[in-house]
C-alpha positions as CSV (number, residue, x, y, z in Angstrom):
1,X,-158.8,-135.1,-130.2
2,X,-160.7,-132.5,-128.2
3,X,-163.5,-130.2,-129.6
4,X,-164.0,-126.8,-128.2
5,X,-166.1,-123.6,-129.0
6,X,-164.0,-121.1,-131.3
7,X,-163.4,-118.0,-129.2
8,X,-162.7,-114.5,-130.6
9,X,-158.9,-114.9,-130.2
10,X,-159.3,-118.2,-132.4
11,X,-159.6,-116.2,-135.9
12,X,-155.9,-116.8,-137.1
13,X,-156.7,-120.5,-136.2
14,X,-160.1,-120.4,-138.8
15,X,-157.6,-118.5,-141.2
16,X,-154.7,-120.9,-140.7
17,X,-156.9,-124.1,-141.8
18,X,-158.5,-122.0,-144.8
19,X,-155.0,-120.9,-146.6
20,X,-153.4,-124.2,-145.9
21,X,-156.6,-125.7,-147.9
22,X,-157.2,-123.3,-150.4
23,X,-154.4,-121.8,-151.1
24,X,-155.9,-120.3,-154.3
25,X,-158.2,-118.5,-151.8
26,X,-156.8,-117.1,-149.3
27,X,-158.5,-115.1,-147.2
28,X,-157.2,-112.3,-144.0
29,X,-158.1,-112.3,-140.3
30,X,-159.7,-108.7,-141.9
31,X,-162.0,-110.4,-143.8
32,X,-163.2,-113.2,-141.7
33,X,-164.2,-110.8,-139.1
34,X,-165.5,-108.4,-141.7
35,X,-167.8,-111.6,-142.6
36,X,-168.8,-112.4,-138.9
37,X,-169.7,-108.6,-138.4
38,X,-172.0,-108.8,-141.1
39,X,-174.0,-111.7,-139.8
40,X,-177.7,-111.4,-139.5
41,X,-178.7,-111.5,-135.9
42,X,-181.7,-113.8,-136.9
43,X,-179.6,-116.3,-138.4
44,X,-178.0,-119.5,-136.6
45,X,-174.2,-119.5,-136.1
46,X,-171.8,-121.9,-134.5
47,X,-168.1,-122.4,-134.7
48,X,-165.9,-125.2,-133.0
49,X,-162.1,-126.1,-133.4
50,X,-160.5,-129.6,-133.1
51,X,-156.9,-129.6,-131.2
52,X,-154.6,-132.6,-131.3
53,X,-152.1,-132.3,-128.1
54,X,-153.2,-128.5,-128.2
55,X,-152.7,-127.8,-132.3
56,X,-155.6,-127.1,-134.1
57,X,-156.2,-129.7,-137.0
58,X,-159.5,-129.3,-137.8
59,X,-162.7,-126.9,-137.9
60,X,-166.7,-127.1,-138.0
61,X,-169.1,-124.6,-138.4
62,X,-172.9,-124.4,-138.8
63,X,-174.4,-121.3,-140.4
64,X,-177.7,-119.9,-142.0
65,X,-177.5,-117.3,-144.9
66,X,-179.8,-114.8,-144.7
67,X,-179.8,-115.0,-148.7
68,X,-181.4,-118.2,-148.5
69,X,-183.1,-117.9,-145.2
70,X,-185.5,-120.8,-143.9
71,X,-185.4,-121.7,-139.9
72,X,-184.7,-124.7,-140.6
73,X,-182.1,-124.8,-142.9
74,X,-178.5,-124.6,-142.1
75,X,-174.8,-124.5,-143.8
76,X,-172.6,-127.0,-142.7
77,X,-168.5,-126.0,-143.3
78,X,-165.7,-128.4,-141.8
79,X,-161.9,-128.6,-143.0
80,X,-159.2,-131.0,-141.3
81,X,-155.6,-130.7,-141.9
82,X,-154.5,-133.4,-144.7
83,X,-151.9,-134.8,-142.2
84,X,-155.0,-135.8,-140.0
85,X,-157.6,-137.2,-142.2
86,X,-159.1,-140.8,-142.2
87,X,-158.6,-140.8,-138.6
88,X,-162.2,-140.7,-138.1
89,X,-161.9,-136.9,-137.1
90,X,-163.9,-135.2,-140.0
91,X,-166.4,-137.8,-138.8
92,X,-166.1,-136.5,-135.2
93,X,-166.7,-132.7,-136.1
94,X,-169.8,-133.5,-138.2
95,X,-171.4,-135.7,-135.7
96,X,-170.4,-132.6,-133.0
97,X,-172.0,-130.4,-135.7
98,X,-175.4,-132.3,-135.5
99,X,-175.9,-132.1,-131.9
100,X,-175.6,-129.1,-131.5
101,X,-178.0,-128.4,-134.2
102,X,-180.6,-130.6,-132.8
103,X,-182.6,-127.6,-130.7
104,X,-183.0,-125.9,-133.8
105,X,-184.9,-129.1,-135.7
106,X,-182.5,-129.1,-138.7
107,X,-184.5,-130.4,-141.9
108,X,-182.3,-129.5,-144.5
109,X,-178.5,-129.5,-144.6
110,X,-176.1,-127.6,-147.1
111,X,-172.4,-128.2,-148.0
112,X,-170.5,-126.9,-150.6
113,X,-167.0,-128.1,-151.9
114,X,-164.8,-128.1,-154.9
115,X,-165.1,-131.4,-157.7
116,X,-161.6,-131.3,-157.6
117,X,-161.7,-132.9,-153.5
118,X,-162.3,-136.3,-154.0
119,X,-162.2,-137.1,-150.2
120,X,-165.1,-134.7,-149.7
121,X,-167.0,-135.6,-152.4
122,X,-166.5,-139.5,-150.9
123,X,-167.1,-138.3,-147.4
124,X,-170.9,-136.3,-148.5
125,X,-171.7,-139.0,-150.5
126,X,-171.6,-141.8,-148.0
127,X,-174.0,-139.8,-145.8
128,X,-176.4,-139.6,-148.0
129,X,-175.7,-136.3,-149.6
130,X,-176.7,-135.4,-153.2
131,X,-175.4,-131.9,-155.5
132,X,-178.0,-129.9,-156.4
133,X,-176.5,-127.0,-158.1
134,X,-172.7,-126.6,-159.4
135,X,-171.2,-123.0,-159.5
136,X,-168.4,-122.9,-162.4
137,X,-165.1,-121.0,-161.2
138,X,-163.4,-118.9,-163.5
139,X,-160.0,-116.8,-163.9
140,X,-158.9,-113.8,-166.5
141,X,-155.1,-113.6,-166.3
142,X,-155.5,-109.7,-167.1
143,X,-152.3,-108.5,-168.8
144,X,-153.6,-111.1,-171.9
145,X,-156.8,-109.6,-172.0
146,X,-157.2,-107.5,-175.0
147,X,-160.4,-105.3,-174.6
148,X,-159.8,-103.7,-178.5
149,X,-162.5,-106.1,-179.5
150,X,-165.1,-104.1,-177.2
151,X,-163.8,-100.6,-178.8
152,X,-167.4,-99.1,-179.5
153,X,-169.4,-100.8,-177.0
154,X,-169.7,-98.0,-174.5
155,X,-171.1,-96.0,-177.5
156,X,-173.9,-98.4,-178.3
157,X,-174.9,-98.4,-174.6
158,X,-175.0,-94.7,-174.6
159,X,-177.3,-94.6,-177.7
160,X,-179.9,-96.5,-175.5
161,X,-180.1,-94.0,-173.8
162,X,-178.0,-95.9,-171.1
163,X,-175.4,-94.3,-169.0
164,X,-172.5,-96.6,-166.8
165,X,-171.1,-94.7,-163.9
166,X,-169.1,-96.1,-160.8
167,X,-170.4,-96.2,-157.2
168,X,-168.1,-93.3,-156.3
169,X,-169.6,-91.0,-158.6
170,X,-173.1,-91.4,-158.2
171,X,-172.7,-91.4,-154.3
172,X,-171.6,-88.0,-154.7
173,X,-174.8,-86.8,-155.7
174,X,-177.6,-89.4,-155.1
175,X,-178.2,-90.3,-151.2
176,X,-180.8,-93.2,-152.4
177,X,-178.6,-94.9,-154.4
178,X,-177.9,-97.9,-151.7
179,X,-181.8,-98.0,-152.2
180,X,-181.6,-98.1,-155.9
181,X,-179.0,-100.6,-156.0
182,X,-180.6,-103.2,-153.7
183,X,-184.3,-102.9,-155.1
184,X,-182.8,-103.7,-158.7
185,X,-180.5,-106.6,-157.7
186,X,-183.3,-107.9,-155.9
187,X,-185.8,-107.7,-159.4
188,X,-182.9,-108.9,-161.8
189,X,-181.5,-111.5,-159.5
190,X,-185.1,-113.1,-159.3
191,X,-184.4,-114.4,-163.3
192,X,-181.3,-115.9,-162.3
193,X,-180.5,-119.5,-162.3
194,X,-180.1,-121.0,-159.0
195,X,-182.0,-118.3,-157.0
196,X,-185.5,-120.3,-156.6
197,X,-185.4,-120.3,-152.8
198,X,-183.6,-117.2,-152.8
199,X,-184.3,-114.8,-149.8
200,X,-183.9,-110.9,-149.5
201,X,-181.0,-109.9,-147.6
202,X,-181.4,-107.4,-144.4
203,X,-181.3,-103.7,-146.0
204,X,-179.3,-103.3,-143.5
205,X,-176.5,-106.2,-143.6
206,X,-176.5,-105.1,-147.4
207,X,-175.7,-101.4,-146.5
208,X,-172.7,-103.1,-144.0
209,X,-171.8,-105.2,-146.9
210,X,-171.5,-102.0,-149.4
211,X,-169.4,-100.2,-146.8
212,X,-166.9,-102.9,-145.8
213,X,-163.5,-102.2,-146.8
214,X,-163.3,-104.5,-149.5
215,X,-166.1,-103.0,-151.6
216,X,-163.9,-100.2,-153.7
217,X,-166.5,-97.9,-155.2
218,X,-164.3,-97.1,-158.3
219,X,-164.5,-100.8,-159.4
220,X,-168.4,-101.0,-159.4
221,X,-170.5,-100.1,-162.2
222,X,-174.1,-98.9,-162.2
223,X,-175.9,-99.1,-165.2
224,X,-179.1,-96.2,-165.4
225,X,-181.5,-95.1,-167.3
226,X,-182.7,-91.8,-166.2
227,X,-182.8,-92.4,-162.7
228,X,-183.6,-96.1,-162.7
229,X,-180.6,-98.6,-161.9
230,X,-181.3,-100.8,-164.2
231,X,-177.5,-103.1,-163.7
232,X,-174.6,-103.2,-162.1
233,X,-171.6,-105.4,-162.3
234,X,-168.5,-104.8,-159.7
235,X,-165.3,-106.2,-158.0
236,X,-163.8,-106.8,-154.6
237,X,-161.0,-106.6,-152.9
238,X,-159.2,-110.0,-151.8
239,X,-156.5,-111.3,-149.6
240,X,-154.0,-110.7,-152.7
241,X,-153.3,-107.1,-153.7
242,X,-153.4,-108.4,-157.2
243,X,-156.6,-110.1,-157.5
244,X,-159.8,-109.2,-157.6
245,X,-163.0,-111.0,-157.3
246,X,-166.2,-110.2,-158.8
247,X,-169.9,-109.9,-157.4
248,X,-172.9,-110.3,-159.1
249,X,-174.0,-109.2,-162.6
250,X,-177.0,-108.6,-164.1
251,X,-179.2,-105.9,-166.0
252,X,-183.3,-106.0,-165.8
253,X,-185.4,-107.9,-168.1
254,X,-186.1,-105.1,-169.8
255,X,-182.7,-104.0,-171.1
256,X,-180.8,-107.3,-171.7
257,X,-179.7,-108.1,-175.0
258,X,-178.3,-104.6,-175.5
259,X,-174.3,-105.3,-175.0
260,X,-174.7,-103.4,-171.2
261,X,-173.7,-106.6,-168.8
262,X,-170.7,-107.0,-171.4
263,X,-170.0,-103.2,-171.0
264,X,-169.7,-103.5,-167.3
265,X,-167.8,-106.3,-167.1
266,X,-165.2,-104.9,-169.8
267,X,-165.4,-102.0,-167.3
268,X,-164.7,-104.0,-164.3
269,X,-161.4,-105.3,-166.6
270,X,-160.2,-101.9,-167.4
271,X,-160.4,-100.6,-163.9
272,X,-157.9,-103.8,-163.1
273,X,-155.4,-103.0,-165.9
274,X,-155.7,-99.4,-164.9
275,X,-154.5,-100.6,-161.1
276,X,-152.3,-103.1,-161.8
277,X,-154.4,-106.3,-161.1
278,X,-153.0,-109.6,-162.5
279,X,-156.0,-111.8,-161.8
280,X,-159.8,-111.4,-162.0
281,X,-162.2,-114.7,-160.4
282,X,-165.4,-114.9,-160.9
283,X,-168.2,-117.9,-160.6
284,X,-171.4,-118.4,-162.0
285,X,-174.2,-120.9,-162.5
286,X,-173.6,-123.6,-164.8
287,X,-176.4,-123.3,-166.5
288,X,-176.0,-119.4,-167.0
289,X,-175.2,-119.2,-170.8
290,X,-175.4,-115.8,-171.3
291,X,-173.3,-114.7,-169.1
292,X,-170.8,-117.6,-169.1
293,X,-170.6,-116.6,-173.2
294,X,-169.2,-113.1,-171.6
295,X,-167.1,-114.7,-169.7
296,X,-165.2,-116.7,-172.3
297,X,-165.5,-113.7,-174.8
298,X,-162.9,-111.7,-172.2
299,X,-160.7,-114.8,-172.3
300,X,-161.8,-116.5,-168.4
301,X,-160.5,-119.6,-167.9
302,X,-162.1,-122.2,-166.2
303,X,-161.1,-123.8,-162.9
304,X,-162.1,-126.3,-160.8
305,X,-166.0,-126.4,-160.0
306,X,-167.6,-125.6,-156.6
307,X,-170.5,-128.3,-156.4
308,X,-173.3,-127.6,-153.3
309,X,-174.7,-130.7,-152.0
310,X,-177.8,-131.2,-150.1
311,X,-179.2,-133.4,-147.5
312,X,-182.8,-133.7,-146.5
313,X,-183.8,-135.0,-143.0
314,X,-187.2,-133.8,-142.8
315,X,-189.7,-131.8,-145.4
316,X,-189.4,-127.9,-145.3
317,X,-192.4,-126.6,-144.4
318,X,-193.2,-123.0,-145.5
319,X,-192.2,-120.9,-142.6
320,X,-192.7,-116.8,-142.3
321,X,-189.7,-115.2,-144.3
322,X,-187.6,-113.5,-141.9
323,X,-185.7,-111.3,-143.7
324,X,-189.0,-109.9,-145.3
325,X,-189.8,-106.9,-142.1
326,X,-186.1,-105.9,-142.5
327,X,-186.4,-105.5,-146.0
């Protein structure tokens, strides 16, 4: 096997390995290089391909997420063709993967995969890796979905004074609302589980991210209260023109309990029925009851978990925030 740097005319190579992996999610050469546009220029990134008589069987990638910044913490990603495994090349693109991380004194390594891919699991766990948070995966088959049981819901919302609009509407008369929208995920996302050593994403790479073309504005939902944003809940576009895949929800501390998380996300599920989407996916902490409860109330069914492992090689030591000055 040979290992080389990916080059930009190596993206249907990166999506080639992902579909014939996951084929339950897909993605497009679109959306890759939508993802590799929006990287934060202060964040490590490097991406290498494994050929076999010149066919690629194999990726690795390094990354850092500005959403969980630290300079020396990094993603690890690396996918090899079943045909090829336990040939000792997975083994080969993650010891490639740590030199050339060395310069950059990795302490603290990060892999995620699904509990349903045994080998992987096998393969992290002999190197010493251990899970330390588990996302639970979820699908609505929407044609099944009967929304009658929220019939009053948007009413109750109303009466507390809260109104739910969609992205398109309030862009049409509020030029702060990109503002508005990142200041209050930032303040509701701070209760959520899993977020501890959470970082704030660039103002900027969030303003790239909520023009890409997969955000559709008609499919998110802003929850306000005057002119506060007080929640939002929204889907994306995906490689299948009948699926969907939600971002984040949440409402401020201040205004849970009142039925408007479930009112978005029953809005979220009318604007699929209303466009002919089959399929909604969503994932969530594990340990995030409330809003796993609305989940199974619209009938989600659960699929296989995506379990993040972690490895670390030295302590983290607190390091200034980089994301903070383009916040």
């Amino acid at each position: 096997m040979q290992i080389r740097k990916q080059n930009d005319n190596d993206v249907s190579h990166s999506v080639m390995l992902h579909n014939t992996l996951f084929p339950e999610d897909p993605i497009t050469e679109k959306l890759l290089l939508n993802m590799k546009r929006l990287r934060s220029d202060f964040c490590h990134y490097g991406d290498s391909l494994g050929e076999v008589d010149g066919q690629v069987v194999a990726s690795a990638s390094y990354y850092q997420n500005s959403g969980s910044y630290h300079p020396n913490r990094f993603g690890l990603d690396i996918k090899v063709l079943k045909e090829y495994r336990n040939q000792g090349i997975g083994t080969a693109m993650y010891e490639h993967l740590l030199t050339m991380l060395a310069p950059f004194d990795p302490r603290q390594l990060r892999v995620y995969t699904r509990s349903n891919r045994k080998e992987a699991l096998r393969f992290l766990e002999k190197r010493g890796y251990t899970v330390y948070s588990e996302i639970a995966f979820s699908t609505l088959y929407v044609p099944d979905c009967d929304l009658s049981q929220f019939d009053g819901l948007h009413e109750k919302v109303q009466k507390t004074g809260v109104v739910i609009t969609t992205l398109s509407e309030r862009l049409q008369n509020d030029p702060d609302i990109y503002r508005k929208i990142y200041d209050a995920d930032w303040e509701i996302s701070r209760d959520e589980p899993g977020t501890e050593d959470d970082t704030r994403t660039p103002f900027d790479e969030f303003i790239g991210w909520m023009q890409s073309d997969n955000l559709i504005p008609e499919a998110y939902f802003i929850a306000h209260h005057n002119d506060d944003v007080v929640g939002s809940s929204f889907a994306v576009a995906t490689a299948e023109d009948t699926v969907l895949q939600t971002g984040f929800t949440g409402v401020k501390r201040a205004y849970r309990r009142k039925g408007i998380a479930t009112a978005m996300k029953v809005a979220v599920t009318q604007y699929a029925k209303d466009n002919g989407f089959t399929h909604i996916r969503t994932s969530n902490e594990v340990s995030n009851r409330p809003m796993l409860a609305i989940n199974e109330l619209l009938g989600y069914e659960r699929k296989p978990s995506q379990l993040s492992y972690e490895l670390t090689l030295a302590p983290l030591e607190d390091a200034p925030t980089a994301t903070e000055e383009h916040a």
